[in-house]
C-alpha positions as CSV (number, residue, x, y, z in Angstrom):
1,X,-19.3,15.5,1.7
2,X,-17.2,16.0,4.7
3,X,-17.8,19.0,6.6
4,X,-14.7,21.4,6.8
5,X,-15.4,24.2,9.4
6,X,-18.4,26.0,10.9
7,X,-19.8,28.8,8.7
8,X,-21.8,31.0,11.1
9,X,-24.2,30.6,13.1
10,X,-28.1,32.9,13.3
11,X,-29.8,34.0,16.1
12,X,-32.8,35.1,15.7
13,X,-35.3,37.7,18.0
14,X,-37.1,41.3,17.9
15,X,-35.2,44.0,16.7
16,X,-34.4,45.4,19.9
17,X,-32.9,41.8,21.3
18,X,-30.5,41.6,18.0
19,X,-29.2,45.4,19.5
20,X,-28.6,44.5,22.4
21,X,-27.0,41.2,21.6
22,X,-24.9,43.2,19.0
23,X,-24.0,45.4,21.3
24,X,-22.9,42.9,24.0
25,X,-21.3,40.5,21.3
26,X,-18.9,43.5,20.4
27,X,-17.9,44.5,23.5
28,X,-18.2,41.7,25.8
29,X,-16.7,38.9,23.3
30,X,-14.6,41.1,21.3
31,X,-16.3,40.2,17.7
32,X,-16.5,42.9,15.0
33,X,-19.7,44.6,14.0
34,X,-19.1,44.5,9.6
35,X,-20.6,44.7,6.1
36,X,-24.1,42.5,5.9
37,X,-25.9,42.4,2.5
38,X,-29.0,44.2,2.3
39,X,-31.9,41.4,3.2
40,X,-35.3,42.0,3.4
41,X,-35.1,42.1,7.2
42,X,-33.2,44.2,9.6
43,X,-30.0,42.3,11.6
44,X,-26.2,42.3,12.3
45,X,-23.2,40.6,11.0
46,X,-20.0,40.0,13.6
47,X,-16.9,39.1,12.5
48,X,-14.0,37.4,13.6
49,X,-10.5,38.1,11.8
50,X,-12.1,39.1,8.9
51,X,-15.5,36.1,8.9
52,X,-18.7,36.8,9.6
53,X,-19.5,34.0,12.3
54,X,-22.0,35.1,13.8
55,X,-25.7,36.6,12.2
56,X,-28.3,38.1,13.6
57,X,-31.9,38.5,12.4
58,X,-34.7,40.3,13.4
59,X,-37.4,37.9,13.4
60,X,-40.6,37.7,11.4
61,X,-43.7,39.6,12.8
62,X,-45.8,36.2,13.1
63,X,-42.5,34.1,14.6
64,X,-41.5,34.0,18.2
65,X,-38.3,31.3,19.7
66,X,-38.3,29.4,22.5
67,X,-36.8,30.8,26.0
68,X,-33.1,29.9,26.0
69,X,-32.9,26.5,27.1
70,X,-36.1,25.0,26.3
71,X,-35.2,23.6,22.8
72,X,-31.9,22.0,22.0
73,X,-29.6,24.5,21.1
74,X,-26.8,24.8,24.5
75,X,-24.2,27.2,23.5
76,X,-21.6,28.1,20.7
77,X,-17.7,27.8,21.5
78,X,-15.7,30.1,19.7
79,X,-11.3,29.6,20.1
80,X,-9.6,32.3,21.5
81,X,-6.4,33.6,22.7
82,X,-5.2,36.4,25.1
83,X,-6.9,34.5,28.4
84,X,-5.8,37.0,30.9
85,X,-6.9,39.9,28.2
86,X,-10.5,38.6,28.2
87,X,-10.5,37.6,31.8
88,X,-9.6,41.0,32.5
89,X,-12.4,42.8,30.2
90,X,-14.7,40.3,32.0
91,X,-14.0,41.7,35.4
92,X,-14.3,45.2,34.0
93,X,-17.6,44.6,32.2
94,X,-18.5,43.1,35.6
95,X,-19.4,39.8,33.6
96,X,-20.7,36.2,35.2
97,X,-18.6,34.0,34.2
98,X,-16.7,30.7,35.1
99,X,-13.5,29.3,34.1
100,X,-12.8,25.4,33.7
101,X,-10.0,23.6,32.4
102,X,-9.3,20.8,30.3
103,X,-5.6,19.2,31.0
104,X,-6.1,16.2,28.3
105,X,-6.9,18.8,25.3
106,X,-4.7,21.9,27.2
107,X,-7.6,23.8,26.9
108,X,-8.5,26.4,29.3
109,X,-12.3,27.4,28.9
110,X,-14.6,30.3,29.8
111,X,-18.3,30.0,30.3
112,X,-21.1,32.3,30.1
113,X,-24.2,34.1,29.0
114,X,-25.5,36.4,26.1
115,X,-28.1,39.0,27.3
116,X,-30.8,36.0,25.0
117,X,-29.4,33.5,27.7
118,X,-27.8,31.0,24.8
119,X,-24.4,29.8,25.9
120,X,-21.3,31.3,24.9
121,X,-17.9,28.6,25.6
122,X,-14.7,30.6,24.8
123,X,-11.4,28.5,24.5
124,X,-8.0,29.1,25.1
125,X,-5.1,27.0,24.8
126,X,-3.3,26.6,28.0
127,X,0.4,27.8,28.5
């Protein structure tokens, strides 16, 4: 069974955490706060062009996660285009960032941080 594309992917925290990773999700990254069917717990869906990549759930009362960068998960890398769009609502937002490129793939990426500390790789082909 050969795997076709990426889904979405979960985070998980305290209700409070999945706020203020919604928050900075829409208006740092640019993804689309949408529809989310009515579980039995309290999150987020974010969309991108019309998919829900990205969920997130409050967490159970009895369950906590490990600090960012103590288990294995490093970062999600979403593709992107309008580099000097984002790089510009970086700068406004007053983001940490950095910005590497890749000249065998002609890919031009940006690095940084979600307010939970998990990775976020943004990539843009290069002109």
């Amino acid at each position: 069974m050969p795997i076709l594309d990426i889904n979405h992917y979960n985070l998980r925290g305290t209700a409070d955490m999945m706020a203020v990773l919604r928050d900075w999700y829409r208006d740092t990254v640019g993804l689309e706060v949408g529809d989310r069917p009515p579980f039995r717990f309290h999150g987020y869906w974010l969309y991108a062009k019309g998919r829900p990549i990205l969920h997130l759930s409050e967490q159970g009362p009895d369950e906590t996660h490990p600090v960012p960068g103590f288990g294995t998960f490093d970062h999600v890398a979403f593709t992107c285009d309008d580099f000097e769009g984002m790089r510009t609502r970086l700068d406004a937002l007053g983001a940490d960032y950095r910005v590497a490129d890749v000249p065998l793939t002609r890919t031009r990426q940006i690095f940084l941080r979600d307010p939970g500390g998990n990775g976020v790789e943004l990539n843009f082909e290069m002109p």
